[in-house]
N, C-alpha and C positions, 0 to 999 in steps of 0.2 A: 337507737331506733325507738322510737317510742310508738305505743299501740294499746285498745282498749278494749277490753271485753265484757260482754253484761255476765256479771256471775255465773249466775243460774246453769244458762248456755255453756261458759267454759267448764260447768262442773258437767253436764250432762254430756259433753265433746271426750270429758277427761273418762269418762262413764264406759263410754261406750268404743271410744279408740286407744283407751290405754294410753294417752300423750299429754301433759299439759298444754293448755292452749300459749303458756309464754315461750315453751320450749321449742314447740313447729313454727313459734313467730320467729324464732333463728335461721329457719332454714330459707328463709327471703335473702336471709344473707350470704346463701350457698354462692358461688362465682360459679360455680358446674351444673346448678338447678337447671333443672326442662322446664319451660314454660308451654303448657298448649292451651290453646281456646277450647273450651268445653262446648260441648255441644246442646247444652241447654237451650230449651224451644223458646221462652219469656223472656229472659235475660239476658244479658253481655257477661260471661263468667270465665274464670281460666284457671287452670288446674296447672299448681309447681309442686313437683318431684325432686327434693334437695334433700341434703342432709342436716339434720341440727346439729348444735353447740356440741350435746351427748353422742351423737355418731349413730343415733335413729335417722332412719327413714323409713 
């Protein structure tokens, strides 16, 4: 799986939720992830609850 993130961003993701941003790209690859559509007013957005590689969620 390939995926790209602007630095800055993944450092300030990694800042504030304790998780690398390469490590929660694992968990796209859960087969048991939840997927739900968020409720965001602006946007088309959807929020997955999986497990990474490391056995975080």
């Amino acid at each position: 799986m390939h995926h790209e993130a602007d630095p800055a961003k993944a450092d300030a993701n990694l800042a504030k939720h304790g998780v690398a941003f390469d490590e929660a790209a694992t968990c796209l690859l859960d087969p048991m992830a939840l997927v739900m559509e968020d409720e965001a007013p602006d946007e088309v957005r959807c929020v997955l609850v999986g497990t990474s590689e490391r056995g975080a969620c």
